[in-house]
C-alpha positions as CSV (number, residue, x, y, z in Angstrom):
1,X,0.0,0.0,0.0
2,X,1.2,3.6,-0.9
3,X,1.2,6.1,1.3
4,X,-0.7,8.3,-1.3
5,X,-3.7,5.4,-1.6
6,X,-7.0,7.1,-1.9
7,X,-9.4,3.8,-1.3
8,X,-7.6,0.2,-0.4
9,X,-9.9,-1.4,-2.5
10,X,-9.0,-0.2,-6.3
11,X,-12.2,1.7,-7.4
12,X,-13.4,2.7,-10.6
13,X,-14.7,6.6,-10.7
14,X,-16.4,7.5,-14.3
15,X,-15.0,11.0,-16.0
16,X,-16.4,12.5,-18.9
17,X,-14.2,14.9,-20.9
18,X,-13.0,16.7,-24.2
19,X,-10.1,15.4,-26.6
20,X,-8.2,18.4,-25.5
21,X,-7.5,22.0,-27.6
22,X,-4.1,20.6,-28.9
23,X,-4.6,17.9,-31.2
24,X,-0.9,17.0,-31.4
25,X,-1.2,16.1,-27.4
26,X,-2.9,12.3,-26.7
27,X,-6.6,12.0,-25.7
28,X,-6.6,11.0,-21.6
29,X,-6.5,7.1,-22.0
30,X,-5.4,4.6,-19.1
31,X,-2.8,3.5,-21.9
32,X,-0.7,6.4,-21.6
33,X,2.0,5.9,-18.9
34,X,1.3,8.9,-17.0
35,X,-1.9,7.8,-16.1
36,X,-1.3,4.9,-15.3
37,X,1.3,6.1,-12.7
38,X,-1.5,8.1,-11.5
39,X,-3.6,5.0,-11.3
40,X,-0.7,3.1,-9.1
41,X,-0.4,6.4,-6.8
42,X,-4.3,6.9,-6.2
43,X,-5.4,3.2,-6.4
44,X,-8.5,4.8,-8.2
45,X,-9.1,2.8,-11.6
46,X,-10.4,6.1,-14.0
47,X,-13.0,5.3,-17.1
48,X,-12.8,7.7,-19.4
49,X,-15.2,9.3,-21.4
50,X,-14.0,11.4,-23.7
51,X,-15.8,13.1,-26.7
52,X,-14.0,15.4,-29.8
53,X,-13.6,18.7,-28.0
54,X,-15.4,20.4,-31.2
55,X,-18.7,18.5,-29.9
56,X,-18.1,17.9,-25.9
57,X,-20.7,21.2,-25.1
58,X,-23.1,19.8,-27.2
59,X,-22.6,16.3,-26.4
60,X,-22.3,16.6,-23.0
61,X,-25.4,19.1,-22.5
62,X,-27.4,16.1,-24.3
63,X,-26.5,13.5,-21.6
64,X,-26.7,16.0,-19.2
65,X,-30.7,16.8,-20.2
66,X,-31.7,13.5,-19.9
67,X,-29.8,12.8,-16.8
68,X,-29.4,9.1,-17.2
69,X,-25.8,7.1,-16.9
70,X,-23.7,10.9,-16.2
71,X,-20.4,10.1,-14.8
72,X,-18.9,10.3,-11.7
73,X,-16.7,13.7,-12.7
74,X,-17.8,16.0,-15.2
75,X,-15.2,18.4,-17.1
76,X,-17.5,21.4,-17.4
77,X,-17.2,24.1,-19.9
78,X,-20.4,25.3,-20.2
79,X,-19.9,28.6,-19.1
80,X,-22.5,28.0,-16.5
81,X,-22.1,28.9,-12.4
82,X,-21.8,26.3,-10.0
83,X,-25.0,27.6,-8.2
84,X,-26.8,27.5,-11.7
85,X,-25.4,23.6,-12.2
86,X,-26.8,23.0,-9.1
87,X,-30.3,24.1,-9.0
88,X,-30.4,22.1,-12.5
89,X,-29.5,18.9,-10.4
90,X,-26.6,18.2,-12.2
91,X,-23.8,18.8,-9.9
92,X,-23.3,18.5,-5.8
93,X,-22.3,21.7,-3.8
94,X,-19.2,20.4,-2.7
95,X,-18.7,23.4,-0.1
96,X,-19.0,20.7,2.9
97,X,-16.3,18.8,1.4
98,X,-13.7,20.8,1.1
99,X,-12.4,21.1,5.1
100,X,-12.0,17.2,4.5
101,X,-11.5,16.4,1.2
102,X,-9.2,18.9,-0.5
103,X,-5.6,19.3,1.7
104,X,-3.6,19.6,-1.4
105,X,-5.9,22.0,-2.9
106,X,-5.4,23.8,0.2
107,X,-2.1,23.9,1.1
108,X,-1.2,25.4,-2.5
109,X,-3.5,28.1,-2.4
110,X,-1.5,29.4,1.1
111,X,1.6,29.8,-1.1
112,X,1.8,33.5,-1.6
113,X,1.9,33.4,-5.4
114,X,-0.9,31.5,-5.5
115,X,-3.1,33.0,-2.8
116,X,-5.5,35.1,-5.2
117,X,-6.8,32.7,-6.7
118,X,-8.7,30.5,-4.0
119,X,-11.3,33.0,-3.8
120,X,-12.4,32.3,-7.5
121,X,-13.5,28.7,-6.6
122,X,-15.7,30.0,-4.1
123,X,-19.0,31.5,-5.3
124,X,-21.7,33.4,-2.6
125,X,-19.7,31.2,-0.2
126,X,-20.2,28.0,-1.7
127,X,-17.5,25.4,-3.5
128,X,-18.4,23.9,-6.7
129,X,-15.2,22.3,-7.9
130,X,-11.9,23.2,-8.9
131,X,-10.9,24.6,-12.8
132,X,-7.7,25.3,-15.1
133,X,-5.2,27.9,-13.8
134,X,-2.9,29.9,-15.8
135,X,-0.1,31.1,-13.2
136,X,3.1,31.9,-15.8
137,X,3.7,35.0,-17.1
138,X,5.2,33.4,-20.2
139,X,1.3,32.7,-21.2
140,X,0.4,35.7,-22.9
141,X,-0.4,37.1,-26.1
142,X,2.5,39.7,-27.2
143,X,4.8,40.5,-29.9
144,X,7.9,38.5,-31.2
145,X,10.7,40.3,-33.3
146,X,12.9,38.1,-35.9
147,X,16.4,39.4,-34.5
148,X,18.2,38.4,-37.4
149,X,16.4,41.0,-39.7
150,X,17.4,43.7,-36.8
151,X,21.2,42.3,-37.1
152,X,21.0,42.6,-41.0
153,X,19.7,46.2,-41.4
154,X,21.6,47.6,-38.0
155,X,18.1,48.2,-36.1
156,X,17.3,48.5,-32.5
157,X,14.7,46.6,-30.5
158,X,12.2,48.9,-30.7
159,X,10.6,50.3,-27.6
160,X,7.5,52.3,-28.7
161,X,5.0,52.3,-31.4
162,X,6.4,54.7,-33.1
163,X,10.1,52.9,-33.6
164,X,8.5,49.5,-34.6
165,X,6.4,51.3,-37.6
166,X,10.1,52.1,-38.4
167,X,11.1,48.9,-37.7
168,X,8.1,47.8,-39.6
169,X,8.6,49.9,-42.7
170,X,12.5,49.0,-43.4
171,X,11.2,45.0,-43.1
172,X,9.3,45.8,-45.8
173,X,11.7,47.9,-48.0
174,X,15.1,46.8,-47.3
175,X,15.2,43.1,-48.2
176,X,16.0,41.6,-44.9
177,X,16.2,38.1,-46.1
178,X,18.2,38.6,-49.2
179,X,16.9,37.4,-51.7
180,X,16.2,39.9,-53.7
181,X,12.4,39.8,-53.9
182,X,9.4,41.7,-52.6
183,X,8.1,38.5,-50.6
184,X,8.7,39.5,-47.1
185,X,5.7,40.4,-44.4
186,X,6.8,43.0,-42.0
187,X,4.2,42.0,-38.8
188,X,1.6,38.2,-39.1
189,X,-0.6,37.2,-36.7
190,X,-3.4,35.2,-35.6
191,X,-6.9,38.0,-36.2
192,X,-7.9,37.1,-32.1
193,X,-4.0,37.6,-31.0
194,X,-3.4,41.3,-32.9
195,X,-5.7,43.2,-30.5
196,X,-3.0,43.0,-27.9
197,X,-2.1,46.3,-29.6
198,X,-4.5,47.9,-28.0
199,X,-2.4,47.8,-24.6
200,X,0.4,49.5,-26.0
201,X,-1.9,52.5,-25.7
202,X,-2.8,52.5,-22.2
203,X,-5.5,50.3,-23.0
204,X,-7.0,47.0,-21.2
205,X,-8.2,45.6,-24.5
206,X,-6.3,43.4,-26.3
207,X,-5.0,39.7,-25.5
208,X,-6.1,39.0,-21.8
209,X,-7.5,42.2,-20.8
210,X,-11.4,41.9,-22.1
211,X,-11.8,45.7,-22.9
212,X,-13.6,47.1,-19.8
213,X,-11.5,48.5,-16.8
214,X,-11.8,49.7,-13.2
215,X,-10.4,53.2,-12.1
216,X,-11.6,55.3,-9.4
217,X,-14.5,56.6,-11.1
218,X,-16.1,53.5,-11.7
219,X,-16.1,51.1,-14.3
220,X,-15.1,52.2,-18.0
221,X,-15.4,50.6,-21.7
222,X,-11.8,50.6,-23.0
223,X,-13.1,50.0,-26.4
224,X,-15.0,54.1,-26.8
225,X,-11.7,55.8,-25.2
226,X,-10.0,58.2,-27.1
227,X,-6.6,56.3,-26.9
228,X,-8.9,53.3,-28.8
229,X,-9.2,55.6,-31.9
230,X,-5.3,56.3,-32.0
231,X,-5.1,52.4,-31.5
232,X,-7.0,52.3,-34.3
233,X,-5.9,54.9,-36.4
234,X,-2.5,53.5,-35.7
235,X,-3.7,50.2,-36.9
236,X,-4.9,51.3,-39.8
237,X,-1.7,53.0,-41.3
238,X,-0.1,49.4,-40.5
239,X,-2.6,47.9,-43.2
240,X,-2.9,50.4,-45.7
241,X,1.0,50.5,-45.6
242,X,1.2,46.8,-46.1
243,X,3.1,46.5,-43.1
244,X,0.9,44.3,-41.3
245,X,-0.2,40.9,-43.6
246,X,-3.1,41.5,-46.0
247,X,-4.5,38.5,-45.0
248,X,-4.4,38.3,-41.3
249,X,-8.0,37.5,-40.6
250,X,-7.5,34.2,-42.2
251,X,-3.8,33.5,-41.0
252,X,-3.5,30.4,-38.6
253,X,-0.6,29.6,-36.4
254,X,0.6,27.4,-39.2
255,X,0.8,29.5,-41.3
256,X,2.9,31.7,-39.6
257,X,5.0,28.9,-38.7
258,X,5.8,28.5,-42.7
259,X,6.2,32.3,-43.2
260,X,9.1,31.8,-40.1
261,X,10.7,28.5,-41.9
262,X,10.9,30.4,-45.2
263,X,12.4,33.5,-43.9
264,X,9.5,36.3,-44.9
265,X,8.1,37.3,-41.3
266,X,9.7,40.1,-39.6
267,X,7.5,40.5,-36.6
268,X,4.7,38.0,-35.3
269,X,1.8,39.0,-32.9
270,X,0.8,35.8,-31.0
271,X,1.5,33.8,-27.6
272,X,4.9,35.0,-26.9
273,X,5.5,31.5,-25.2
274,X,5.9,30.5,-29.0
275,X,9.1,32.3,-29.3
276,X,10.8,29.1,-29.3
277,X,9.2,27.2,-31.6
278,X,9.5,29.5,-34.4
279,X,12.9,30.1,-33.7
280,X,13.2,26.4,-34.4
281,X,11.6,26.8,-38.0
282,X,13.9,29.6,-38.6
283,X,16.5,29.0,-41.4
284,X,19.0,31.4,-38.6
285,X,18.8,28.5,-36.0
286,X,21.1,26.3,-37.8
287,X,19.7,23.0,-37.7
288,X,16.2,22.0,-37.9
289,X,14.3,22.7,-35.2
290,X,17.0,24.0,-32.9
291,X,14.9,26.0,-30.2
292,X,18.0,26.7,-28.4
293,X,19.2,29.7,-31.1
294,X,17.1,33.0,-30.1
295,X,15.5,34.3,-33.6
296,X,12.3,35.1,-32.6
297,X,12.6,36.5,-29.3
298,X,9.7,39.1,-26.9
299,X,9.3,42.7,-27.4
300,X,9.9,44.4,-24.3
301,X,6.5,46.3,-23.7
302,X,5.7,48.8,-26.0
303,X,5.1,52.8,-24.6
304,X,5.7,51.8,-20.9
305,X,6.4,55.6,-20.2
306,X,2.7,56.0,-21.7
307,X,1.0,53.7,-19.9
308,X,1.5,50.2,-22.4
309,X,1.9,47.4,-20.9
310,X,2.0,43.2,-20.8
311,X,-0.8,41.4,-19.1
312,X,-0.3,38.6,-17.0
313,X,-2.6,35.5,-17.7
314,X,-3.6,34.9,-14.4
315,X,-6.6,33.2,-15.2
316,X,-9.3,31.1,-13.2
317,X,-11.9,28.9,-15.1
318,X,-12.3,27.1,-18.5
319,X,-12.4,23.2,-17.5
320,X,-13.7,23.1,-14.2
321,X,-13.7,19.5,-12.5
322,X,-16.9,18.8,-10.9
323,X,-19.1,16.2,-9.4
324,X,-22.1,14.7,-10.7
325,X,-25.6,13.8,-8.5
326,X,-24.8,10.6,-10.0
327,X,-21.9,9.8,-8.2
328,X,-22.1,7.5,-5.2
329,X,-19.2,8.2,-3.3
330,X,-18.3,11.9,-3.8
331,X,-15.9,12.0,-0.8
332,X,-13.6,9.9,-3.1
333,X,-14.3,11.9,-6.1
334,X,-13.4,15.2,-4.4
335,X,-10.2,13.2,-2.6
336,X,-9.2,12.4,-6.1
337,X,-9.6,15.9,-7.8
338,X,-8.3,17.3,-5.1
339,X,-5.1,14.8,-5.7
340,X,-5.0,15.1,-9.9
341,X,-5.4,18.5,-9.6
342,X,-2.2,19.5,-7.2
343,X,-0.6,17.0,-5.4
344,X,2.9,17.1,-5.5
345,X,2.7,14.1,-7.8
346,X,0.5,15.0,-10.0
347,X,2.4,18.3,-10.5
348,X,5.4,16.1,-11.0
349,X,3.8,14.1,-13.6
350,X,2.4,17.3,-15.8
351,X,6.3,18.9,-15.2
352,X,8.3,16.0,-15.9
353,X,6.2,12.6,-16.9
354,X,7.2,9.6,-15.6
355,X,10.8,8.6,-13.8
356,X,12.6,6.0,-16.2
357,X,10.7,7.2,-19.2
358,X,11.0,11.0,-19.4
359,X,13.6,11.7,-16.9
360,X,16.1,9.9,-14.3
361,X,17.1,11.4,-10.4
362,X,20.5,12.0,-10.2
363,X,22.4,11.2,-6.6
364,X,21.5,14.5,-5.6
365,X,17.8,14.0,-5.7
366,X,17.3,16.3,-8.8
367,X,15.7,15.4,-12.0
368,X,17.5,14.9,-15.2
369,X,15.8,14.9,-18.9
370,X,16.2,11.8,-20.8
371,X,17.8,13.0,-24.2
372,X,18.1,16.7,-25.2
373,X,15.1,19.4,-24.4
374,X,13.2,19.2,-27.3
375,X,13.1,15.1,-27.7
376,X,12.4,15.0,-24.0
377,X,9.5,17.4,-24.4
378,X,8.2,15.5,-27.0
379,X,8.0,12.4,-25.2
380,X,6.6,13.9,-22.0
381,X,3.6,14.6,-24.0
382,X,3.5,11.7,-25.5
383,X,3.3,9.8,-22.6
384,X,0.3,12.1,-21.2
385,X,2.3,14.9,-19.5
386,X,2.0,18.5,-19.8
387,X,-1.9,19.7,-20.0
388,X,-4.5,17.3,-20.2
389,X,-8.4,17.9,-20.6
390,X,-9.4,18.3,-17.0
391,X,-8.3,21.2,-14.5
392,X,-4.9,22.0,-14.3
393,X,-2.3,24.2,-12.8
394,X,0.6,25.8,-14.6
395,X,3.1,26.2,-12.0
396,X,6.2,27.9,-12.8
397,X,8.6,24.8,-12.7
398,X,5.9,23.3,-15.2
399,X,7.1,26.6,-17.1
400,X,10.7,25.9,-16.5
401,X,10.8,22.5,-17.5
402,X,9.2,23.8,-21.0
403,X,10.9,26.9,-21.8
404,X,15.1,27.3,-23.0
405,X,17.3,29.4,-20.8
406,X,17.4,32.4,-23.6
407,X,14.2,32.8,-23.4
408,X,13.8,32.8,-19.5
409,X,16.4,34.9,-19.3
410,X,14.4,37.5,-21.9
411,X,11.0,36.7,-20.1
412,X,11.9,37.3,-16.5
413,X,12.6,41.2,-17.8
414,X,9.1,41.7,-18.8
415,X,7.4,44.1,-16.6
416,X,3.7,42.8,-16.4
417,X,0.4,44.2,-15.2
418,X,-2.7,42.7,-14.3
419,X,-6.3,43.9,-15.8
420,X,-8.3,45.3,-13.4
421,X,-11.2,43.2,-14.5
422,X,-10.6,39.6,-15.2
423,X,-12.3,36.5,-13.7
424,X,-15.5,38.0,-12.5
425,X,-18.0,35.5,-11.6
426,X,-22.0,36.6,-12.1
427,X,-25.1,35.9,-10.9
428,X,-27.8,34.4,-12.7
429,X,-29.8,37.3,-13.4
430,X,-26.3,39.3,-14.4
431,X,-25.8,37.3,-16.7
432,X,-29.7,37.5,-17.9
433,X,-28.6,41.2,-18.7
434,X,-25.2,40.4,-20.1
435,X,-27.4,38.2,-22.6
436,X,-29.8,40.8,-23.5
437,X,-27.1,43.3,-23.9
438,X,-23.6,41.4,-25.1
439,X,-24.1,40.4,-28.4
440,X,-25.7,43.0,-30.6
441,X,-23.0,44.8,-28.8
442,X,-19.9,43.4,-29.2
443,X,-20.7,42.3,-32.5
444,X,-21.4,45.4,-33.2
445,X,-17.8,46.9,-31.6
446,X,-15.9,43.9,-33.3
447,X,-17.2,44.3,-36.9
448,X,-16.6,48.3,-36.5
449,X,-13.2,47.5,-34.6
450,X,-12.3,45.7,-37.8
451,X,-13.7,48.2,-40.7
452,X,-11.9,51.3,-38.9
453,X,-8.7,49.3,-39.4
454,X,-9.0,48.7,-43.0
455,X,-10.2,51.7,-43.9
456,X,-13.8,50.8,-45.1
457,X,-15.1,52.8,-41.9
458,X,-13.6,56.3,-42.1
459,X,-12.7,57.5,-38.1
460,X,-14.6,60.4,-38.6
461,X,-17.0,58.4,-37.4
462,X,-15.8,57.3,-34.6
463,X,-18.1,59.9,-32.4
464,X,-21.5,58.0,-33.8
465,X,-19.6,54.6,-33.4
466,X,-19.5,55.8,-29.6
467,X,-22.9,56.8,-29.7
468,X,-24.3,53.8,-30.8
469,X,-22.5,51.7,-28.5
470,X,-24.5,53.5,-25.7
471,X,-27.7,52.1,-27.6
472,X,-26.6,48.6,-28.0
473,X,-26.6,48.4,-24.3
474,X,-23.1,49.7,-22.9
475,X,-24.6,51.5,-19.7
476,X,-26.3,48.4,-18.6
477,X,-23.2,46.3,-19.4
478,X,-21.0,48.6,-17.8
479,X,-23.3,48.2,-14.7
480,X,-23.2,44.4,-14.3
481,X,-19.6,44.9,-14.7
482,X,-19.3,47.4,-11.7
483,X,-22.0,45.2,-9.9
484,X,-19.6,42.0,-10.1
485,X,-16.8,44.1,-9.4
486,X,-17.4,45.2,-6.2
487,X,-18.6,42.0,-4.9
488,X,-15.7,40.8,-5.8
489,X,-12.6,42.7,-5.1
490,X,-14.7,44.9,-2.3
């Protein structure tokens, strides 16, 4: 018997849950050595049920209507509140086991770094499960700048807007690759990744900041600001200039990927996190895929005397482990969660995999890699380490285990901010309003956003734009958002 035994008798508990947003990563299986080291160190036998993660809403709300044969654990993003989930009878309040049933949980939440975040599982009081954490810095949108083209032309990093339009406009005219052609793309993106521009101009907008903020007047809507028209105006010269790709709003990561291998991207908007891996595709990095040659590396924020800055992702939320009215012995579900979620062992298992397959322990008692970083990595996940389709943690020696020392070494000099809003949890008749209100009105701000940038909405307008805004619904929105706010953070 192990000391970290959940049951003596091996039990079976049910889970329903997606395939997972990275399709390169394994579905959960009990064939993949991680969890079957998870298996050994719980003595809990896990059935999986797991659906493509294009259809697991759909499917799952199905199963969950009829309410017959529902698992034991249900990986839930619906989007819906624990309270809500509840009153449907589909899931237990599990507020009365967590003194009991949740010491792991517990004791990392009362690490300092961590300590925000405990209060996000608890809504009105009441605890409805754990979900996914995002604790690194290194996950967040930003820009990364090919380092070779600086070399070649004898340009600086630039440090505002205004030097990487410069920076921008030489990619485009000065033939940084060589090759004598026209074919290079100054900035590429993903469309959902370029709005993180938006924070360069004081702004909590773009990437992980969801356009409204909290100052000491109240609660504001970043997106009707005057700094979002010079965002905007600033983001249209970058498109009529051709400095920015003509086709961003098709653009996957992908493709960006090719446009790094073939040597025609200058500067790439997306999860800076990715430096790495297109450094790797680079023709500059030597051999193929060698992520240990910085060519892509992070822009240092952008206008920081000006008010731009980097978001953390400090999120709460997103797959959110709970348990079923179904279940017959929720004490052992919760002791299992609780365990999954952040033991030390588990958190072992998502950093490193499994001893004698992805790493070894030296005499010292630290772990080595088995082979170099990027074959170790690759067998990590294929063995079921790293994220899997339930809630996880990243912790920073997840991060650490991931990343290359360059880019640590660039990433720890970020200065980072966190929005003022983020994680708000609402009631039920918040988010009634929020569904009255939200989506003529952010459609509304997202195809204007969009037409102001490429020009077929002239900024003149931008005055009626703000008016009409106001009758879509902003006032209420910007109510609920002040409402959830204060019970929040007050």
């Amino acid at each position: 018997r192990l000391d970290t035994w959940l049951t003596d008798e091996l039990t079976t508990l049910t889970i329903a849950t997606h395939s997972g947003w990275d399709n390169v990563k394994p579905m959960p299986s009990n064939d993949l050595p991680v969890w079957q080291e998870m298996e050994r160190l719980t003595n809990v036998h896990i059935e999986w049920q797991v659906y493509p993660v294009d259809t697991y809403v759909e499917v799952m709300n199905v199963r969950l209507a009829a309410g017959k044969d529902l698992p034991d654990i249900w990986v839930d993003n619906s989007g819906k509140t624990g309270a809500e989930l509840v009153e449907d009878g589909i899931i237990i309040d599990q507020t009365e086991l967590w003194e009991s049933c949740y010491p792991y949980t517990q004791a990392f939440f009362q690490q300092e770094r961590y300590a925000g975040y405990q209060s996000f599982m608890f809504q009105d009081g009441h605890f409805y499960g754990v979900g996914n954490i995002t604790a690194s810095t290194g996950q967040t949108y930003g820009l990364m700048i090919n380092q070779e083209w600086l070399k070649k032309l004898g340009l600086e990093m630039p440090t505002t807007t205004e030097e990487l339009y410069n920076v921008l406009v030489a990619f485009r005219d000065k033939d940084p690759n060589g090759n004598g052609e026209k074919d290079e793309i100054p900035m590429v993106c993903e469309e959902y990744t370029l709005w993180v521009m938006a924070n360069y101009f004081g702004l909590e907008y773009g990437g992980l900041a969801g356009g409204y903020k909290h100052t000491t007047e109240g609660m504001r809507a970043e997106f009707v600001q005057p700094a979002y028209k010079e965002f905007l105006t600033y983001m249209n010269t970058l498109y009529a200039e051709k400095l920015l790709d003509q086709d961003y709003a098709s653009c996957t990561f992908d493709k960006i990927q090719e446009y790094a291998a073939n040597d025609r991207c200058g500067v790439v908007a997306w999860w800076i996190q990715a430096a790495p891996t297109l450094s790797g595709y680079s023709p500059y990095s030597g051999e193929e895929n060698n992520m240990d040659v910085p060519v892509f590396v992070p822009v240092q924020t952008l206008n920081e005397d000006n008010g731009g800055v980097i978001y953390y992702r400090l999120g709460y939320g997103g797959d959110n482990m709970r348990i079923t009215t179904a279940c017959k012995n929720p004490e052992l579900a919760a002791r299992w969660i609780d365990f999954s979620y952040c033991s030390p062992e588990s958190l072992s298992l998502i950093a490193y995999g499994v001893e004698g397959i992805t790493y070894t322990v030296n005499e010292n008692g630290e772990k080595e890699f088995i082979g170099d970083r990027i074959t170790w990595t690759t067998k990590r996940d294929e063995i079921g380490g790293s994220q899997q389709p339930r809630a996880w943690i990243q912790t920073d020696e997840m991060m650490d285990t991931t990343y290359f020392e360059w880019w640590t070494e660039i990433h720890d000099r970020f200065t980072y901010t966190m929005p003022t809003v983020y994680n708000l949890t609402f009631t039920p008749d918040e988010r009634d309003l929020m569904s009255e209100n939200a989506a003529d009105l952010d459609t509304y701000v997202n195809e204007c956003r969009t037409n102001f940038m490429l020009g077929t909405l002239s900024l003149d307008q931008f005055d009626e734009y703000v008016d009409r805004c106001y009758e879509l619904g902003l006032e209420t929105m910007l109510q609920v958002y002040e409402s959830a706010w204060e019970r929040t953070f007050q």
